[in-house]
C-alpha positions as CSV (number, residue, x, y, z in Angstrom):
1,X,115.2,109.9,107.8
2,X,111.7,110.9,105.5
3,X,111.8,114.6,104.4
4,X,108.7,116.0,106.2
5,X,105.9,117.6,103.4
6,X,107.0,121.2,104.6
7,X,111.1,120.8,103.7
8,X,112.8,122.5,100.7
9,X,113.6,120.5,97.9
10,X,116.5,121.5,95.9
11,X,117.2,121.9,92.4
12,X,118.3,117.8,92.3
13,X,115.2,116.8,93.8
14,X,113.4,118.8,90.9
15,X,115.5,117.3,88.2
16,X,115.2,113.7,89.3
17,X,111.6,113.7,89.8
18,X,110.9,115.4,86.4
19,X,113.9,113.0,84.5
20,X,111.7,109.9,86.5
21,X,108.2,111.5,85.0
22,X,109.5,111.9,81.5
23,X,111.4,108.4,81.4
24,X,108.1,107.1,82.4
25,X,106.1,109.3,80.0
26,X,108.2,107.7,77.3
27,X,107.6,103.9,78.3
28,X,104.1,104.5,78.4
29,X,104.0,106.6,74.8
30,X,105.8,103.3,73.7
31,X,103.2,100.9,75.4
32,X,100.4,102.7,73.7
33,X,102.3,102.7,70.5
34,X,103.0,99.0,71.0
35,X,99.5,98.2,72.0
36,X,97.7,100.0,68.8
37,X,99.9,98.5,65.8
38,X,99.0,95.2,67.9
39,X,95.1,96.3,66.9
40,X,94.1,97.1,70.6
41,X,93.3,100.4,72.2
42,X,96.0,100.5,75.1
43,X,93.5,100.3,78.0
44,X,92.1,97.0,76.5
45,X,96.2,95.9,76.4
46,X,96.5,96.9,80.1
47,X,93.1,94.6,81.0
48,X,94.5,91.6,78.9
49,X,97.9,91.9,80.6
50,X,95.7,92.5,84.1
51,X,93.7,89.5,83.3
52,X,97.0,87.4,82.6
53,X,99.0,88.8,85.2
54,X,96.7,87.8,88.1
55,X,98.4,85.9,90.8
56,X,95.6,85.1,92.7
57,X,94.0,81.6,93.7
58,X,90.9,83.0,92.3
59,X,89.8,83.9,88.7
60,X,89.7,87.4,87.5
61,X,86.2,89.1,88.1
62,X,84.9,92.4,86.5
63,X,85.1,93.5,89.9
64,X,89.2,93.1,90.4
65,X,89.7,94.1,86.8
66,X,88.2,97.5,87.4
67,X,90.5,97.6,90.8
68,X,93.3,96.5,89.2
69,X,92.9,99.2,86.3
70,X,92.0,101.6,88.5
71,X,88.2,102.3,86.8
72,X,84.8,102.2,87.8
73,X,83.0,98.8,87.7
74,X,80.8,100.1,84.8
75,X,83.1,101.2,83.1
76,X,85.2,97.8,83.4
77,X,82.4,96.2,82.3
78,X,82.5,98.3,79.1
79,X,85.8,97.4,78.7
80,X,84.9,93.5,78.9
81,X,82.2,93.9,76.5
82,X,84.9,95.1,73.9
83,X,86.8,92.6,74.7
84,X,84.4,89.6,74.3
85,X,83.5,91.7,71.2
86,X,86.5,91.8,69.5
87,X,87.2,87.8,70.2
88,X,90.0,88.2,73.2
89,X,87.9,87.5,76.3
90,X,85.1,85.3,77.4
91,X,83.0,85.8,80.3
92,X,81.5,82.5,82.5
93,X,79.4,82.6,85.8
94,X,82.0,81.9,88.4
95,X,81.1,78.3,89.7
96,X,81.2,79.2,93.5
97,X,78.9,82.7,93.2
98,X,76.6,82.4,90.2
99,X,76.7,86.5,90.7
100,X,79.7,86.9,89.5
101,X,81.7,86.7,86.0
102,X,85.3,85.2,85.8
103,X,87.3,86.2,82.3
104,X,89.6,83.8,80.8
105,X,91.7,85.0,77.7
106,X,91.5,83.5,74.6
107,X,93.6,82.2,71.9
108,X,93.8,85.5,70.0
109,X,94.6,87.1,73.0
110,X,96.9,84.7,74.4
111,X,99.0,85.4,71.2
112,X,98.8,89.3,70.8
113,X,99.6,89.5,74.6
114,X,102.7,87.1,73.9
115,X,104.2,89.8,71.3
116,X,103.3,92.6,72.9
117,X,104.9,92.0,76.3
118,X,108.0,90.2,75.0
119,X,108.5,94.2,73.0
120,X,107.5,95.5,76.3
121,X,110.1,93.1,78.2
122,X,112.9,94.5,75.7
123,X,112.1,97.9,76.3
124,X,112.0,97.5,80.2
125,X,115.2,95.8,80.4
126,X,116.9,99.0,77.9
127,X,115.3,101.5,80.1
128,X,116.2,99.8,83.9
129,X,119.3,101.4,84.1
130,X,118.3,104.7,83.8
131,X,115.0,104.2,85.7
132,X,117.5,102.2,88.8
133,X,119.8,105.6,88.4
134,X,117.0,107.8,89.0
135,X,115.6,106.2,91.8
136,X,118.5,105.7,93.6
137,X,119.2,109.4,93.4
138,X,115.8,109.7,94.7
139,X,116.1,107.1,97.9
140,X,120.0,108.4,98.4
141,X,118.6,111.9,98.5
142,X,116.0,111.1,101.2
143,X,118.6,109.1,103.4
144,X,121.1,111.9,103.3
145,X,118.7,114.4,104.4
C-alpha cells in the first residue's frame, strides 16, 4: 500500500529520512572533497563522470550534458568551455547534425576520472550497508502501512 500525502508519519519515518539525508550529505561532502584535491571543481567532476557514464548509442551533446546535470544549456555550455580550457574535453561537430557538438574526454581526463571514481567506488561500497539499512526501513515502513 503507498502512504497517501495527507498520513501521519511517525517519529521512525522522521529519523530514517533525516539518517538517509545526512548519509547522503556525507557522500557528497566526500565527492567534492575528492573531486578538488583531484584539481577539478566538483560540478566539472560530475560532467566528466556524465560524459563517461553515457550509455547511449549516441555521443554526449551539450544538450544531454545539461539534462543529465540538471542545468541550463547555457550554463552547460560554460561548463564545457572550462573543460576544453583546462585540457579535459574536446568538442567536434557531430557528423550526422553539423548543429550540434559531441564531447569526447581526453587523456587527462581519462586518468583523473580513473582515480577519482575508483576512491568514489571504495567509499560507495563502505557506505551501502548503511544506505541498504535505511532504505529498507524506508520501503518496509511503507508496506506495513
Amino acid at each position: 500500500m503507498v502512504r497517501r500525502l495527507d498520513e501521519a508519519l511517525s517519529q521512525t519515518d522522521y529519523e530514517a529520512l533525516a539518517t538517509l539525508r545526512y548519509t547522503l550529505r556525507k557522500f557528497m561532502d566526500f565527492s567534492t572533497s575528492a573531486a578538488q584535491e583531484a584539481g577539478l571543481p566538483p560540478q566539472q567532476h560530475q560532467a566528466l563522470l556524465a560524459i563517461k557514464g553515457n550509455g547511449s548509442a549516441e555521443a554526449m551533446t551539450i544538450g544531454m550534458l545539461a539534462e543529465k546535470l540538471l542545468i541550463a544549456p547555457h550554463t552547460a555550455t560554460e561548463l564545457v568551455g572550462r573543460l576544453i580550457e583546462g585540457g579535459y574535453v574536446t568538442r567536434h561537430p557531430d557528423p550526422t547534425d553539423k548543429r550540434r557538438q559531441t564531447l569526447q574526454l581526453t587523456q587527462k581526463s581519462e586518468k583523473v576520472l580513473q582515480m577519482l571514481s575508483s576512491i568514489h567506488l571504495v567509499e560507495i561500497r563502505e557506505m551501502a550497508p548503511r544506505l541498504i539499512e535505511i532504505l529498507t526501513q524506508l520501503q518496509a515502513r511503507v508496506r506495513n502501512d
